[in-house]
C-alpha positions in Angstrom: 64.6 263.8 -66.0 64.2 267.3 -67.4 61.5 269.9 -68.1 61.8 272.8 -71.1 59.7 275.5 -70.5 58.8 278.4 -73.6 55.8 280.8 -73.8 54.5 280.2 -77.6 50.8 280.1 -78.1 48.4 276.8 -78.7 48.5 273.4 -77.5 50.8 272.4 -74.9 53.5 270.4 -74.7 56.0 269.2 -72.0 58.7 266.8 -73.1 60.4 264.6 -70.0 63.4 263.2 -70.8 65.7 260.6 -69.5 69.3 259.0 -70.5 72.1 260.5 -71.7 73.0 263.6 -72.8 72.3 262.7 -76.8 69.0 262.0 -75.5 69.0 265.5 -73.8 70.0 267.0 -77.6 66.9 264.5 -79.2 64.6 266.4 -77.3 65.7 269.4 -77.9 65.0 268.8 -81.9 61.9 267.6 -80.8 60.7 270.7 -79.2 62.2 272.9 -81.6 59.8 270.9 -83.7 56.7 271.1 -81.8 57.4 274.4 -81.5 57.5 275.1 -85.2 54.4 273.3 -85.5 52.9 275.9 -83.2 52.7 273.9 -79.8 53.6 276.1 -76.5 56.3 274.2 -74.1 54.8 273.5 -70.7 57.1 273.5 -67.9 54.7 271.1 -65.8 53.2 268.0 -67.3 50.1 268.0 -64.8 49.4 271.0 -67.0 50.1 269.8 -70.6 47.9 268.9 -73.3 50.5 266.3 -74.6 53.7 264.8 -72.5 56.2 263.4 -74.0 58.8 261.1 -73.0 61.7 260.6 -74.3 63.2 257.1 -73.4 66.4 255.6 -73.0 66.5 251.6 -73.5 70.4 251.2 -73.7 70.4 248.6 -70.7 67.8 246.9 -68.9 67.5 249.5 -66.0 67.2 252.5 -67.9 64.4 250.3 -69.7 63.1 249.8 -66.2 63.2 254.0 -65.6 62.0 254.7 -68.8 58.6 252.4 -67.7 58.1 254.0 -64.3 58.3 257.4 -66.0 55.6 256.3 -68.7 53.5 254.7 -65.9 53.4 257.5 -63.9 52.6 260.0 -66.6 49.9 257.7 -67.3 48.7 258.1 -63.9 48.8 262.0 -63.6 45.3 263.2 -63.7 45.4 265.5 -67.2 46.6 262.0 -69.0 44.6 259.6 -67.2 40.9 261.3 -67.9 41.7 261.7 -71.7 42.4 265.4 -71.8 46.0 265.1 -72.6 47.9 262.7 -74.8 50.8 260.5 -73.8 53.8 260.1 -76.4 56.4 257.8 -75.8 59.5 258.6 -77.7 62.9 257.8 -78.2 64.9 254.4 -77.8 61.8 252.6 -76.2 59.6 252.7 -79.3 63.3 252.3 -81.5 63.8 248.9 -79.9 60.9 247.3 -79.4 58.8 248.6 -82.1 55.8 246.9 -82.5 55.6 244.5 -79.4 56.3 247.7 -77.5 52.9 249.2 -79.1 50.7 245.7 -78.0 52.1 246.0 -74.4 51.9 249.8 -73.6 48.3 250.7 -74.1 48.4 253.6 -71.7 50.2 255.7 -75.1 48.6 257.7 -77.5 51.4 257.3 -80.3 55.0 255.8 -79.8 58.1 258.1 -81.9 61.2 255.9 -82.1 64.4 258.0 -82.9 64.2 257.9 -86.4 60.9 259.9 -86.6 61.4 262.4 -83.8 61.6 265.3 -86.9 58.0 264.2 -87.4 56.7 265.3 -84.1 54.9 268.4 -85.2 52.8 266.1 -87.7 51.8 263.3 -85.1 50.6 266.1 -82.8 48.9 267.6 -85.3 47.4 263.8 -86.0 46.6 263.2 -82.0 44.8 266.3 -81.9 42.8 266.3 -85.0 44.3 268.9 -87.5 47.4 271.4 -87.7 47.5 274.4 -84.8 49.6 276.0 -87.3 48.4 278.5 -90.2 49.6 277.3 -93.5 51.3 280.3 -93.9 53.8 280.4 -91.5 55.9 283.6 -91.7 59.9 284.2 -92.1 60.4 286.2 -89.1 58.8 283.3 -86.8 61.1 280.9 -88.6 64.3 283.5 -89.0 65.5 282.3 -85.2 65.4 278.4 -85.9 68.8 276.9 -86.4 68.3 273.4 -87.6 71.8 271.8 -87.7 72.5 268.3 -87.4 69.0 267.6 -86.6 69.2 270.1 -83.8 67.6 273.7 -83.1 68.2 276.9 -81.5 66.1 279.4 -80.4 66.6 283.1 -79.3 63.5 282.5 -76.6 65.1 279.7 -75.3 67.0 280.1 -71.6 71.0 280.5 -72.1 73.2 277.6 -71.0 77.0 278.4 -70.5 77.6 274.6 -71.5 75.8 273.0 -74.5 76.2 269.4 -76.3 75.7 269.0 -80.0 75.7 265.6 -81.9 78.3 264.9 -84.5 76.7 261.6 -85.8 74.2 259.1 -84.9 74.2 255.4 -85.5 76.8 253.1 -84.6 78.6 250.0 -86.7 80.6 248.6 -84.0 78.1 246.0 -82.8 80.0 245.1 -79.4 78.5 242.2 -78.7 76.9 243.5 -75.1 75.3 247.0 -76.7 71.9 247.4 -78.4 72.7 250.5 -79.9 73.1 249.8 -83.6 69.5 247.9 -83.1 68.3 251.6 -81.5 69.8 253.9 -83.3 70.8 252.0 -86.5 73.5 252.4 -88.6 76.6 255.0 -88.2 76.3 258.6 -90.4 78.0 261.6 -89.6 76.4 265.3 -90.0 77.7 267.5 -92.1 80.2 270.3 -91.2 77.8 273.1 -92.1 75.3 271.7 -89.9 77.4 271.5 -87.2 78.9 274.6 -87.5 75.3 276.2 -87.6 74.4 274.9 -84.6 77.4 275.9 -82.8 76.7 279.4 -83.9 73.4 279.9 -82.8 74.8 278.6 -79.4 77.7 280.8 -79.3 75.7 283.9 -80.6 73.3 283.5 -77.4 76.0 282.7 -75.4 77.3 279.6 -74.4 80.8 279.4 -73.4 81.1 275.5 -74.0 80.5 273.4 -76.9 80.5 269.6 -75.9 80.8 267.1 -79.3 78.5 263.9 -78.8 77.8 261.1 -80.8 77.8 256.8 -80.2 81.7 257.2 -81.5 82.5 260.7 -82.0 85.7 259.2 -83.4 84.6 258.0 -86.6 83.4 261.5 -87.6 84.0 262.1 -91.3 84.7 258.5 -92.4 81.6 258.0 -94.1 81.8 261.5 -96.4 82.2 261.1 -100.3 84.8 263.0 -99.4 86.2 261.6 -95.9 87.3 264.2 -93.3 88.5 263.3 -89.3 87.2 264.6 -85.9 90.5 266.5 -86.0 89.4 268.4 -88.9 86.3 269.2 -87.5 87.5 270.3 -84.1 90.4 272.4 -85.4 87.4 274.1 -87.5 85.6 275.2 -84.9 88.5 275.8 -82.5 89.7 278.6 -84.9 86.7 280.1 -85.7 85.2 279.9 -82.4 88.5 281.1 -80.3 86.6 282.2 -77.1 84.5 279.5 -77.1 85.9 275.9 -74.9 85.2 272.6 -76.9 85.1 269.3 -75.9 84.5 265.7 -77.4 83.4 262.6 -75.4 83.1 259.0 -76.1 86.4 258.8 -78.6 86.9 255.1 -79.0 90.6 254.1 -78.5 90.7 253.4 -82.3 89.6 257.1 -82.9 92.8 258.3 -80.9 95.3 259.6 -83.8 98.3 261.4 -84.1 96.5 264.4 -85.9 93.6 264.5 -83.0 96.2 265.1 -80.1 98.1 267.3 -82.2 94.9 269.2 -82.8 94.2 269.3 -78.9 97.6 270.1 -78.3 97.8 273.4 -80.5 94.5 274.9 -79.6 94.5 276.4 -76.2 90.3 276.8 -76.3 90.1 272.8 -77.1 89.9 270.9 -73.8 93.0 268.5 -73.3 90.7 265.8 -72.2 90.0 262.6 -73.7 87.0 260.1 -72.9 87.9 256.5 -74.0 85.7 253.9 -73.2 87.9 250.6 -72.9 85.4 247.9 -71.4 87.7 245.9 -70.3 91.9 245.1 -70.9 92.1 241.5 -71.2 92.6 241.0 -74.8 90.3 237.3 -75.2 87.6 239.2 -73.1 87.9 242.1 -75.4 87.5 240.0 -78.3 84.4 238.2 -76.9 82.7 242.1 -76.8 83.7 242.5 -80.4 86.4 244.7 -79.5 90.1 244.8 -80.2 92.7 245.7 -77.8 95.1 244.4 -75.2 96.1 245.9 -71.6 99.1 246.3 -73.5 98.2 248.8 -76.4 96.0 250.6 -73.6 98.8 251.4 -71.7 100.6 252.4 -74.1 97.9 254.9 -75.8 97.5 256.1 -72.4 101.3 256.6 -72.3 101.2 258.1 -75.5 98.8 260.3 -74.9 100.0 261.8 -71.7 103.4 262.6 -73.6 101.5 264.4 -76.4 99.2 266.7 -74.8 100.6 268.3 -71.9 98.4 268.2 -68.3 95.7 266.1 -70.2 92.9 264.4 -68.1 92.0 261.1 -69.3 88.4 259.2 -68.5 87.4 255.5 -69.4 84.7 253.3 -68.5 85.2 249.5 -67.7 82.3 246.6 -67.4 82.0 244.4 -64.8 80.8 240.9 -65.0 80.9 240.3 -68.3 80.3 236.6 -69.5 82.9 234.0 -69.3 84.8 236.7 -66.9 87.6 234.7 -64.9 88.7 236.0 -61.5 92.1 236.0 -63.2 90.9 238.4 -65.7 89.0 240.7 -63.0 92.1 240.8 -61.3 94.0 242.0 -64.3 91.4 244.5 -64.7 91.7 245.8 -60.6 95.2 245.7 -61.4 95.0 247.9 -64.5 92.6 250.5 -62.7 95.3 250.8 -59.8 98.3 252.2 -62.2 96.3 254.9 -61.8 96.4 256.3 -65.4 93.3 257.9 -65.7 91.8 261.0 -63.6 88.3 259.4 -63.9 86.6 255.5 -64.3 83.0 255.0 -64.3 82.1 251.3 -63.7 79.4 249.5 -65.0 78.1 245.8 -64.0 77.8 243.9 -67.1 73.6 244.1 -68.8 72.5 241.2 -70.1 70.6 242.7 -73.2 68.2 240.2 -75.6 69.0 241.0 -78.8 73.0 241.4 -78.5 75.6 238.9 -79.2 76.5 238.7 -75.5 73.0 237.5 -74.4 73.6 233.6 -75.6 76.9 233.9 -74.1 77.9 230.4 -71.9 79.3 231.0 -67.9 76.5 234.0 -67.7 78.0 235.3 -63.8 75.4 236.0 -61.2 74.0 239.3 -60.5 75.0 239.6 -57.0 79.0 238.5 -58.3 78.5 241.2 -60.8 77.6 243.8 -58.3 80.3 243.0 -56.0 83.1 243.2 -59.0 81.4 246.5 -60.0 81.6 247.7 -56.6 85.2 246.6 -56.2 86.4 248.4 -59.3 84.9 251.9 -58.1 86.7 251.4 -55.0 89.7 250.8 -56.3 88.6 253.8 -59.2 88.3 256.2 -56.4 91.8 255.6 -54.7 93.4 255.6 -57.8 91.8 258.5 -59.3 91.3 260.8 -55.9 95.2 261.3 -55.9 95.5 262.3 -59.5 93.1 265.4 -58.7 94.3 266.2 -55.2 97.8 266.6 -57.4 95.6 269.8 -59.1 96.1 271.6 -55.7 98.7 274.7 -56.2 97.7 274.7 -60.0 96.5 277.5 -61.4 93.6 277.2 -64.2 90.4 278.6 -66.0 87.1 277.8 -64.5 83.9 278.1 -66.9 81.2 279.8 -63.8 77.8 277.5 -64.3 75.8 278.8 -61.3 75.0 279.3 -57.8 74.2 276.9 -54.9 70.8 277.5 -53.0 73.2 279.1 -50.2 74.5 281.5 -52.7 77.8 279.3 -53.5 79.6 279.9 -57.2 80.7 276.9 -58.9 82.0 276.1 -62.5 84.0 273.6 -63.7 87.6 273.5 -65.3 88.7 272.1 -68.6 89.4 268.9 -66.8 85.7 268.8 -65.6 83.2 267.5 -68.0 79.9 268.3 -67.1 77.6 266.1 -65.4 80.2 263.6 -64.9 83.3 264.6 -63.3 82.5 267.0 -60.3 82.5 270.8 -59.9 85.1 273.3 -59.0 83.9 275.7 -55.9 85.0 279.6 -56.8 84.4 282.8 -54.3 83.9 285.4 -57.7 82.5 285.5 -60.7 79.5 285.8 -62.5 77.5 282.9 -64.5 78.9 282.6 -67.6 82.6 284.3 -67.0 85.9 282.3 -67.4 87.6 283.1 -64.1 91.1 282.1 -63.6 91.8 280.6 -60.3 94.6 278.7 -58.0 93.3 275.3 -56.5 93.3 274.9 -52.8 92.2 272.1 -52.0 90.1 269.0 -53.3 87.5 266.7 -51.6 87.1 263.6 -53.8 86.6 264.6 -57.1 85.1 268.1 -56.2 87.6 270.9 -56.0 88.0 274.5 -54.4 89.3 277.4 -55.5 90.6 281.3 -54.7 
């Protein structure tokens, strides 16, 4: 969970957020907002007038953390005596609407996704009347870049890496996910909304623009006038030259000939792909709602490698999932041990009311699921732990992010995506530089550099 911290007058306001990193961009919209609405940003929530928390749901234990952050909130002194109000926001409230609002007394007002622009008001509600004048100047609002739902501020701290959402919504319905219930149904922003965004990032800035969405692939299919995520990144990439830019969660579907052409041509575009394939057994597949074979996933990863040189490829694969043979989890074990892909993360299967997947028959026990889950990371990590030592001897750009408490640089290369996929350990630099740097040696998925 995270903390954003600002030094605007009224009210406070400290937002604790938890999930991904769309839920990290969410709450940065929502403080933007309470900001505009004239609520300061309180680093600690002991000290806030109002906490809010924004919630993931997308699986039962994120539900689960979302619950012990809203019960311990509720415990903290400021929101137990009544002096501060308790918001619960985000995919909590989006999923469970109404029953969640009978069950969770200890909240003040529940904000589901699609009303998070609406913060300012329902503080303003909580506490009785606007903090605001009603004449808020142009130069207060001149620094506020909404774009894609998303703001900017010039007082906000500089961050050499930033994500900004391409779309929200999903109309995949795989029949294991609740995120088409959440976050309803697929729409992509607009160009000049994204583009805004990344300029206000760049201008105070950040070095790396990271693309986000449910299925970043599908950007510009739903326009009047339909455009691709290829468009869109080649658009940035040339007006932007100094700046990196990277897209995650690309369904294989969204892989096209024009994307890794795009990737290919544009030295400031990461060569790196994240394709989430669930699973490659082709009935299993079509049990989540999803097409695909081991076959055609070998061959896009074939494909791929031949198209964009030195690419790094990352997938994530479920565990467990109903009606799961040992003959198919052994096809999958087998599949992760080619060793096509630099990085795996491994889920066991959720069982999720609401989905498809939930009524499924031959439902596998936890404990099976867990031991299938830990089996494929195993076999993830020897597959994937050559591919990067292989980096060693390679010479590359490292984006500098910060410094360890014992005064240690570290960054992260184009094949590095943050949060996810390690760091890269440099002797010079200074936060914010692009250093370019030999590997010498690696230690799991971390790496060294001179």
């Amino acid at each position: 969970m995270t903390f954003e911290v600002s030094q605007n007058g009224g009210r406070s306001v400290a937002f604790i957020t938890l999930g991904c990193a769309k839920n990290e961009v969410d709450s940065e919209k929502m403080r933007a907002k309470a900001k505009a609405a004239g609520y300061r940003i309180e680093q600690d929530p002991e000290n806030a007038d109002a906490v809010v928390i924004n919630t993931c749901s997308f699986i039962q234990s994120a539900t689960e953390e979302s619950l012990e952050a809203i019960f311990e909130a509720a415990g903290m002194e400021n929101v137990a005596s009544g002096g501060a109000k308790l918001i619960v926001a985000g995919c909590m409230p989006a999923r469970y609407g109404d029953d969640l609002e009978v069950e969770l007394t200890e909240a003040d007002a529940f904000v589901p996704c699609s009303k998070e622009d609406d913060l300012g008001a329902i503080l303003d509600a909580l506490f009785g009347g606007s903090l605001k004048n009603a004449s808020l100047n142009s130069e207060s609002n001149a620094n506020v870049s909404s774009a894609s739902g998303e703001a900017v501020r010039e007082d906000e701290p500089v961050s050499v890496s930033a994500y900004v959402k391409i779309s929200d919504g999903c109309d995949r319905f795989c029949s294991y996910c609740a995120i088409p219930f959440i976050r309803g149904r697929y729409h992509s922003f607009a160009l000049q909304d994204i583009e805004r965004e990344v300029a206000a990032h760049v201008a105070k800035g950040t070095r790396e623009i990271v693309l986000i969405a449910q299925d970043t692939g599908r950007w510009g299919q739903d326009f009047k006038e339909p455009s691709t995520l290829a468009a869109l990144m080649g658009e940035l990439a040339e007006r932007y030259p100094s700046t990196w830019f990277r897209v995650m969660y690309i369904q294989p579907e969204g892989i096209t000939d024009e994307l890794l052409q795009t990737v290919a041509s544009h030295d400031n575009i990461c060569s790196y792909f994240d394709i989430p394939l669930q699973h490659v057994d082709k009935a299993l597949l079509h049990d989540m709602n999803r097409a695909g074979s081991r076959e055609k996933y070998l061959a896009l990863a074939e494909h791929i490698r031949a198209t964009v040189p030195e690419v790094t490829l990352r997938t994530t694969l479920i565990a467990g999932f109903p009606g799961e043979t040992e003959e198919q989890f052994e096809e999958l074990c087998d599949f992760v041990s080619e060793g096509l892909f630099d990085y795996i993360g491994v889920f066991a299967y959720s069982r999720e009311e609401g989905t498809a997947a939930y009524d499924l028959p031959d439902q596998i026990d936890e404990d099976v699921k867990a031991e299938r889950a830990q089996t494929l990371r195993d076999l993830a990590d020897a597959s994937c732990t050559p591919r990067i030592a292989q980096r060693i001897g390679r010479e590359m750009d490292v984006l500098v992010e910060g410094r360890e408490e014992d005064g240690q640089l570290f960054g992260r290369a184009m094949c590095q995506a943050p949060d996810v996929d390690g760091e890269t350990y440099i002797s010079a630099g200074n936060v914010g530089d692009i250093v370019h740097v030999r590997i010498a040696d690696t230690l799991l998925y971390e790496m060294e550099a001179e």
